[in-house]
C-alpha positions in Angstrom: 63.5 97.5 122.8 60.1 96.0 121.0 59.4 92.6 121.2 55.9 90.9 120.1 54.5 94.9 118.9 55.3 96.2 122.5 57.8 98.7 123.5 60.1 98.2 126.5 57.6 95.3 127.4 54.4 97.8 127.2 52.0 97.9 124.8 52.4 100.8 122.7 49.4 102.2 123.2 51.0 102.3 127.0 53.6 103.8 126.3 53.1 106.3 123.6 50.6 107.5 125.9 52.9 108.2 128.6 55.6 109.6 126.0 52.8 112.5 125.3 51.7 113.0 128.9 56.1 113.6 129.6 56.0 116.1 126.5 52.6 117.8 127.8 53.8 117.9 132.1 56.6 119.1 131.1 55.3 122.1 129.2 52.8 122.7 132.1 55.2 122.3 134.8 57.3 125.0 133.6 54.8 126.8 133.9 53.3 125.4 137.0 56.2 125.7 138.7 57.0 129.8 138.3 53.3 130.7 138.4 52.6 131.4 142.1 56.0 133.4 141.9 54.5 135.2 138.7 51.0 135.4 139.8 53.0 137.2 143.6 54.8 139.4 141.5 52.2 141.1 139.8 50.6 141.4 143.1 47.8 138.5 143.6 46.9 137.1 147.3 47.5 134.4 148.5 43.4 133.6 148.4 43.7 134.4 144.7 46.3 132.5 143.7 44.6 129.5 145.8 41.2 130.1 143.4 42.8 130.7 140.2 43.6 126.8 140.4 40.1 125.9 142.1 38.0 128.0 139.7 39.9 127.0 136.8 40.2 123.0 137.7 36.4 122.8 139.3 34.6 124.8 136.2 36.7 122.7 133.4 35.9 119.5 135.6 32.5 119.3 134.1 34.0 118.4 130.6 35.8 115.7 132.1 32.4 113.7 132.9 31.1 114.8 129.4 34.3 113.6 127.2 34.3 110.5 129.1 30.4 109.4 128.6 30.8 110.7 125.0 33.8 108.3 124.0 32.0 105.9 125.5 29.0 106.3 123.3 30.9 106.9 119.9 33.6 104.6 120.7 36.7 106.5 120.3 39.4 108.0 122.7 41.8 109.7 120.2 39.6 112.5 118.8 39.0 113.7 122.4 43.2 113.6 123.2 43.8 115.3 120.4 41.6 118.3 121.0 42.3 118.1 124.2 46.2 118.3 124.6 45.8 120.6 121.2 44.4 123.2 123.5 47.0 122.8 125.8 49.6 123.8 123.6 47.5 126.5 122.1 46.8 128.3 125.2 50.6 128.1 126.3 52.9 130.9 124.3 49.5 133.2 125.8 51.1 133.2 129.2 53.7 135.3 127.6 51.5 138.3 127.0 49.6 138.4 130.9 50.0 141.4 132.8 47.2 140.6 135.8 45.8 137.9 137.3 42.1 137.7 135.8 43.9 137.1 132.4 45.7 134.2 134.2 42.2 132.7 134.8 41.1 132.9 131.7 43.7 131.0 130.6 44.0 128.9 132.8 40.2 128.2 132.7 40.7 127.4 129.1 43.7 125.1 129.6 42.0 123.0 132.1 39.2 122.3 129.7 41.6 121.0 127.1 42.6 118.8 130.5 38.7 118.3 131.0 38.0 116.6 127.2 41.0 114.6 127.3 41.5 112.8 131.0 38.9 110.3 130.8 39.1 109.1 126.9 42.8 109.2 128.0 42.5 106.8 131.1 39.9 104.7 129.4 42.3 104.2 126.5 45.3 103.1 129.0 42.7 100.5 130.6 41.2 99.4 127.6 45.0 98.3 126.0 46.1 96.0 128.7 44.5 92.4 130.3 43.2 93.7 133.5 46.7 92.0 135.6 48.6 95.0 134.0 46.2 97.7 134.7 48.6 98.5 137.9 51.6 98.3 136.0 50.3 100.8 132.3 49.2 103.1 135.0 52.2 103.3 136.7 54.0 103.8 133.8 52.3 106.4 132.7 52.2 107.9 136.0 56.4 107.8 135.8 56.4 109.4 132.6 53.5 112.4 133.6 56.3 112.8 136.3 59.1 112.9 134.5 57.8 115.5 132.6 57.3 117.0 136.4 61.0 116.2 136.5 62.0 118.2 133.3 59.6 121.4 133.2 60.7 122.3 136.5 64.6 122.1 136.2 64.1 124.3 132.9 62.2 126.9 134.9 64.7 127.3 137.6 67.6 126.9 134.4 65.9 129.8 133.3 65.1 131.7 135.9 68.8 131.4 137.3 70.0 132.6 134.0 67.5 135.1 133.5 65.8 136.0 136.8 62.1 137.3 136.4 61.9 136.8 133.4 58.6 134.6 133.2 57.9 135.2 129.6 60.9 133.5 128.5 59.5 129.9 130.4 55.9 130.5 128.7 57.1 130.8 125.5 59.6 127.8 125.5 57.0 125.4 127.3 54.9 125.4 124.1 58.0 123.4 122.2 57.0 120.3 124.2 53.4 120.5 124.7 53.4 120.5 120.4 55.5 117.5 120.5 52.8 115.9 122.7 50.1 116.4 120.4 52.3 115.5 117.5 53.1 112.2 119.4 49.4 111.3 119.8 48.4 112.4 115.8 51.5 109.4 114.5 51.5 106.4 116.9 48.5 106.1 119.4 45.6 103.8 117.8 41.6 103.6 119.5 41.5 100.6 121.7 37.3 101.1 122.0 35.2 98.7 120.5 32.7 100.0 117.7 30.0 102.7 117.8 27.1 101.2 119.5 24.0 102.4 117.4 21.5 101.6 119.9 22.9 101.7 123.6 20.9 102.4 126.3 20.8 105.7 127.8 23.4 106.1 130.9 21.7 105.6 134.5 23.7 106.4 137.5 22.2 102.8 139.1 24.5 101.2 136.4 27.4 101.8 138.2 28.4 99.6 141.3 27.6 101.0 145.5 31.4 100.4 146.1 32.7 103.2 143.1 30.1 105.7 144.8 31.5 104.5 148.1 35.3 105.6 146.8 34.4 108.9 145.2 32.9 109.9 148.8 36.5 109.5 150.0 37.8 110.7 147.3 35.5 113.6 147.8 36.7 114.1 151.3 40.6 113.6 150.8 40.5 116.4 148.2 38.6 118.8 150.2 42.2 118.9 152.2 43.9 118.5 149.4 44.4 122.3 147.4 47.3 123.0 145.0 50.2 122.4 145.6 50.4 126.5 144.8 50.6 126.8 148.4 53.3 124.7 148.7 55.3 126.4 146.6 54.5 129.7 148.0 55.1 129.0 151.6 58.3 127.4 150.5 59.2 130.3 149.2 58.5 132.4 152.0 61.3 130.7 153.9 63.7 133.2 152.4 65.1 130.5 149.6 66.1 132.3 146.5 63.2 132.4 144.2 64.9 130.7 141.5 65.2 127.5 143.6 61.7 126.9 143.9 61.2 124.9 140.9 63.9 122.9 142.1 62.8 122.0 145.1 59.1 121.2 143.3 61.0 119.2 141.0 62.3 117.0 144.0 58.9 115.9 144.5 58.2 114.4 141.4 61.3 112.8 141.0 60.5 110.6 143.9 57.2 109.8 142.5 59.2 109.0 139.2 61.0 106.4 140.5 58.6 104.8 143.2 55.4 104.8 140.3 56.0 101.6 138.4 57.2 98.9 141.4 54.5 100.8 143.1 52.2 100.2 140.0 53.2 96.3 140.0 52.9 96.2 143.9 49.2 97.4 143.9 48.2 94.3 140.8 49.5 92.0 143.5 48.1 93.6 147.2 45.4 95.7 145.9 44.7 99.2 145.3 43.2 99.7 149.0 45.9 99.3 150.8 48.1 101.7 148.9 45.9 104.1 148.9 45.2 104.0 152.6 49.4 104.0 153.4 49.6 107.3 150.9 46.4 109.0 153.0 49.0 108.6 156.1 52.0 109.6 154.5 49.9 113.0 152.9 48.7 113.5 156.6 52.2 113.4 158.2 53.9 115.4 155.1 50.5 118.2 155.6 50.6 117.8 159.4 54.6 118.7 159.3 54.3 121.9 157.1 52.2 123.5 158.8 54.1 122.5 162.2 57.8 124.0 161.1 59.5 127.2 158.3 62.3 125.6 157.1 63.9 124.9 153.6 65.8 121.8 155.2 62.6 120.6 156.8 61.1 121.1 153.5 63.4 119.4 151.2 62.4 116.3 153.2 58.7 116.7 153.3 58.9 116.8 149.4 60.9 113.6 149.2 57.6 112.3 151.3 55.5 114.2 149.2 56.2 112.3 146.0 56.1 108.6 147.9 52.6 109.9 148.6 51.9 110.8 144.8 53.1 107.4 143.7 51.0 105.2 146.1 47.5 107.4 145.7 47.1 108.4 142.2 48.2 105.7 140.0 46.0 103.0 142.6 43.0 105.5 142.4 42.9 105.3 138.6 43.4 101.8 138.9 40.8 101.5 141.4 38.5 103.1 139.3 39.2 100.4 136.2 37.9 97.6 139.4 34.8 98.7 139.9 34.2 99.7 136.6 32.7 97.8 133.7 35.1 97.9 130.6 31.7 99.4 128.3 31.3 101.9 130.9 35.2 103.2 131.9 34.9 106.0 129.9 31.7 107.4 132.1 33.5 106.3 135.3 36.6 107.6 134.9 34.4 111.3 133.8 32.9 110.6 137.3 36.0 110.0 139.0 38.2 113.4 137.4 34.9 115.8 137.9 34.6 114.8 141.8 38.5 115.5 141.4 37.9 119.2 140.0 35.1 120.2 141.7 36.1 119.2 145.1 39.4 121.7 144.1 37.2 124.8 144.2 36.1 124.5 148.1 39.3 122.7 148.5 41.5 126.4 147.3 38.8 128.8 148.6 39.3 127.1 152.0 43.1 126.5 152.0 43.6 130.5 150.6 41.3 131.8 153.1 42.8 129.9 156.3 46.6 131.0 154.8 45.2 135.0 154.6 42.8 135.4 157.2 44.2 133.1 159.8 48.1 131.8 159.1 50.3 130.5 156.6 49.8 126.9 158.7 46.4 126.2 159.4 45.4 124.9 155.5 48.5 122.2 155.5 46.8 121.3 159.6 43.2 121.1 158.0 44.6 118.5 154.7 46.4 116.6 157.7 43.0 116.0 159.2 40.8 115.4 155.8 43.5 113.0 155.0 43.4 111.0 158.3 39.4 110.8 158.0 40.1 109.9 154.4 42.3 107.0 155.6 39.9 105.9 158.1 37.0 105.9 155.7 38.7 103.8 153.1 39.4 101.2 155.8 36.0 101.0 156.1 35.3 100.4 152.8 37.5 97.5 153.1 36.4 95.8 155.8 32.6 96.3 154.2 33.9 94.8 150.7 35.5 91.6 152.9 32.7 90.9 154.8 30.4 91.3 151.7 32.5 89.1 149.8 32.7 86.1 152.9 29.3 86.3 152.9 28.8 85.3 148.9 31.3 82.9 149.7 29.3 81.3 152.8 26.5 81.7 150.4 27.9 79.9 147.5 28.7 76.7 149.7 25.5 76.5 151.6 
């Protein structure tokens, strides 16, 4: 199990990390998972479930950007986890006491800023552990585990739905139990990785950071303005008739995929590069988007999950990977608060647009316009590549001459 201070052939940093991210998914994956159903039941649109997720995600995002400049400028990750997943677990046994959907905001709201002061320190702190060859690999990993908390929180929502249906309180107060173990696991074994506090450094200029990140947040930009929560998924899954209960199950299918594909996906992209896995998961999302919209049915749907999590596994570990490229080690901290705010704020159009198209036109045309963002996505990111070869022959014929 540990050999040379690692665990399982991680650093521990690694992996303690990813044991708090499985303690703190699988506390909001619970309740993730029954929310939509919750949110229907005490009479919410479909629009307003969509914003609840953009407003809350896009507002928090701005926290992501500050906690990740401010680590960098102190030096320290930790503080920022702790307060960050601490909220988390605060806001949780709340759930228990909503009874409409503006208090579901609020907490939400307040949630996603815990998310907001802890994503970038977080990432920064996986980066900064590892030699660059195993960035792939730590972030895979810690991809698995956010997943297999996916895995978990979901099957215990449908456990306790099936044994006590409607009961949503029961799920909010249990979820808490895990998302304090997270916190707990960061307070005893995770250690900073930063270097010192750096009395006098320079003031932060956008111009420090290289063309080609700005390049990859534009399509990052423009494959989340498709990309909503996956709310809607779960709701138009289950307006196929399935018994409510099932739902977490089936959302639970998805990340079970992405459980077992993230690490030799992880690995693969240290070897081939983070491009081309991300472009093969833009085309995988635009088929699994494309085919929602196009068909009702749970078999059909039970399938496009299964794709859905290949898709997970090959875009979001390589993005976060990406972003540790192009990034200087000094400044991953501020990069990766770049990277999660374009994330969050992109979600507010993204859900306004999704929930508008699924109310005021049909339940298919928001999964038909993610099919299309993705595709230009795709294309876009090809681009990017091509430009990055030819600017990199170029310094090559340079270098010779």
């Amino acid at each position: 199990m540990m050999k040379d201070g690692k665990i399982f052939g991680l650093e521990r940093n690694v992996f303690f990390t990813g044991l708090t991210s499985f303690f703190t998914d699988t506390s909001t994956k619970m309740v993730y998972s029954v929310m939509p159903l919750f949110l229907l039941s005490i009479g919410a649109s479909k629009t307003s479930i969509a914003m609840i997720e953009g407003i809350a995600e896009s507002t928090a995002s701005l926290f992501k950007a500050f906690s990740g400049y401010w680590s960098d400028k102190i030096g320290k990750n930790k503080p920022f986890m702790i307060i960050g997943y601490g909220v988390t677990a605060l806001v949780t046994p709340f759930y228990a006491l909503v009874t409409g959907s503006l208090q579901v905001l609020i907490l939400r709201f307040i949630e996603r800023i815990g998310k907001g002061l802890r994503a970038a320190p977080r990432d920064s702190l996986v980066s900064g552990s590892v030699p660059k060859n195993q960035v792939g690999l730590s972030f895979g990993f810690h991809k698995a585990m956010d997943n297999s908390g996916a895995i978990f929180g979901p099957f215990a929502a449908f456990l306790l739905l099936y044994l006590f249906p409607i009961n949503y309180q029961y799920i909010f107060i249990l979820a808490t139990i895990p998302a304090l173990l997270g916190v707990a696991t960061i307070v005893l074994f995770i250690k900073e990785a930063k270097g010192e506090k750096k009395e006098e450094r320079p003031a932060f200029h956008l111009r420090q950071l290289p063309k080609k990140f700005y390049f990859f947040l534009a399509i990052v930009f423009v494959f989340t303005l498709g990309n909503s929560a996956d709310a809607l998924l779960l709701v138009k899954t289950a307006e196929t008739g399935i018994n409510k209960s099932y739902v977490p199950f089936v959302y639970m299918i998805f990340n079970m995929v992405s459980v077992f594909l993230a690490v030799p996906i992880g690995k693969l992209s240290d070897k081939v590069g983070r491009e081309i896995l991300i472009i093969l998961g833009f085309l995988v999302y635009a088929i699994v988007y494309f085919l929602f919209g196009r068909y009702n049915s749970i078999n059909v749907f039970f399938f496009l999950f299964l794709l859905y999590g290949l898709y997970s596994a090959l875009v979001d570990g390589s993005q976060k990977s990406m972003v540790a490229d192009l990034v200087s080690k000094d400044l991953r901290g501020t990069g990766y608060g770049i990277y999660h705010s374009v994330l969050g704020i992109t979600l507010l159009p993204a859900s306004l647009i999704a929930g508008l198209l699924y109310d005021k036109v049909n339940a298919n045309a928001p999964f038909y316009f993610g099919s299309v963002m993705a595709l230009i996505a795709a294309l876009l990111m090809i681009i990017l590549v091509v430009i990055d070869r030819r600017g990199k022959k170029c310094s090559s014929q340079a270098s010779r001459g």
